[in-house]
BASETI-542358 format. One record per residue (C-alpha): x, y, z. Coordinates in Angstrom, 1 decimal, always signed. Layout:
! residues N
<pt X="X" Y="Y" Z="Z"/>
...
***
This chain:
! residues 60
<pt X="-7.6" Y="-40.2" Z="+43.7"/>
<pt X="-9.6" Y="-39.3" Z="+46.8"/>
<pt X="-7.6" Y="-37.7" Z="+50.0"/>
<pt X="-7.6" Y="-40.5" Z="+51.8"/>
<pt X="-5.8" Y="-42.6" Z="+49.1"/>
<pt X="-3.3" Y="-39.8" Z="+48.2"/>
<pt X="-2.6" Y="-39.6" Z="+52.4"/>
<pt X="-1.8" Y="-43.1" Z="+52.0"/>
<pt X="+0.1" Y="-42.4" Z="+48.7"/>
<pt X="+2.6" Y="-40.1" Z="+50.5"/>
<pt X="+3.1" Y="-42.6" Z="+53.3"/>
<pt X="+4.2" Y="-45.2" Z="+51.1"/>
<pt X="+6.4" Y="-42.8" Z="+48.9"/>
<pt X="+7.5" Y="-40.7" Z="+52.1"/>
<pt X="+10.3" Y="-43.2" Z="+53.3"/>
<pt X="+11.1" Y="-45.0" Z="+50.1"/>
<pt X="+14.9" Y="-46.2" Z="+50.1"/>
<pt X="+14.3" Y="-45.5" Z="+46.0"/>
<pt X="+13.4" Y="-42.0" Z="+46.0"/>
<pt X="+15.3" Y="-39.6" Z="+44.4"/>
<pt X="+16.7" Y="-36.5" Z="+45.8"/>
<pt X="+15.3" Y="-34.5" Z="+43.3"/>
<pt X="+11.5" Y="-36.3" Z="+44.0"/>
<pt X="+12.3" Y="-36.1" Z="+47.6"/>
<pt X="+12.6" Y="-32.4" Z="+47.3"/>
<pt X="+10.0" Y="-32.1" Z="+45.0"/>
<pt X="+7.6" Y="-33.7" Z="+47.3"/>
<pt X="+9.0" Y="-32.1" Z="+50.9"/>
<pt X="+6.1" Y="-29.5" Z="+51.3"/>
<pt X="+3.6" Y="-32.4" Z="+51.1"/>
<pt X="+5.5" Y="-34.3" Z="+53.3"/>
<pt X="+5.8" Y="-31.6" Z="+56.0"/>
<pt X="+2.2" Y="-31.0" Z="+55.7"/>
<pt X="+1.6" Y="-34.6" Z="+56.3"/>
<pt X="+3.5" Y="-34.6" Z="+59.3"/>
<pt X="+2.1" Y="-31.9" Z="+61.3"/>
<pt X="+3.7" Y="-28.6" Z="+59.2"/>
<pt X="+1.3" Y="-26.1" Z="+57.5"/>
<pt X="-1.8" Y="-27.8" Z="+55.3"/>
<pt X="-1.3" Y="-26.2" Z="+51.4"/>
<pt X="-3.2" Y="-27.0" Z="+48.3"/>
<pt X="-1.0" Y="-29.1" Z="+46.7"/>
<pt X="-1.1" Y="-28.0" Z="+42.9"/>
<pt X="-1.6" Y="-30.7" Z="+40.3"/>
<pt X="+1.7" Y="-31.5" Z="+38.8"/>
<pt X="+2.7" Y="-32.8" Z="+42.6"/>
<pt X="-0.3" Y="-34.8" Z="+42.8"/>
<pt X="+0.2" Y="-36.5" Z="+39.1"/>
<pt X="+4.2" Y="-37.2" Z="+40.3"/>
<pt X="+2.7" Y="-38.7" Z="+43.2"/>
<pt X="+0.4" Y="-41.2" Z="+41.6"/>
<pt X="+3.4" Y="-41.8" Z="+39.2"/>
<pt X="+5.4" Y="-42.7" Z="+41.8"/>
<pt X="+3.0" Y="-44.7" Z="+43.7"/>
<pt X="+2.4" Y="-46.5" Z="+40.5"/>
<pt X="+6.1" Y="-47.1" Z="+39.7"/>
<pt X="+8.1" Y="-47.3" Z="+42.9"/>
<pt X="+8.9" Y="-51.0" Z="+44.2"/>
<pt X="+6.6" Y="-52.5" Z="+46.7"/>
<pt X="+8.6" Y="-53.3" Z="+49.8"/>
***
């Protein structure tokens, strides 16, 4: 998964009505980053549950 396409990932994922809380919070340092907050490496546990999630949630 490239940048670009995890970027994208986390837009999708981001405002999901299915998210859980405990994803949601999981996932709220990438969020914040992507929305103007502090840029961090994101380590790769996060960035396999976000290509899970992009893989499982429902398409709107």
């Amino acid at each position: 998964m490239t940048n670009w396409q995890l970027w994208e990932a986390l837009r999708r994922i981001e405002h999901h009505r299915d998210l859980s809380d405990v994803d949601r919070n999981l996932l709220r340092p990438a969020f914040a980053g992507m929305n103007g907050g502090q840029a961090m490496r994101l380590p790769d546990r996060i960035i396999a549950r976000i290509r899970y999630l992009e893989a499982t949630l429902p398409r709107d």
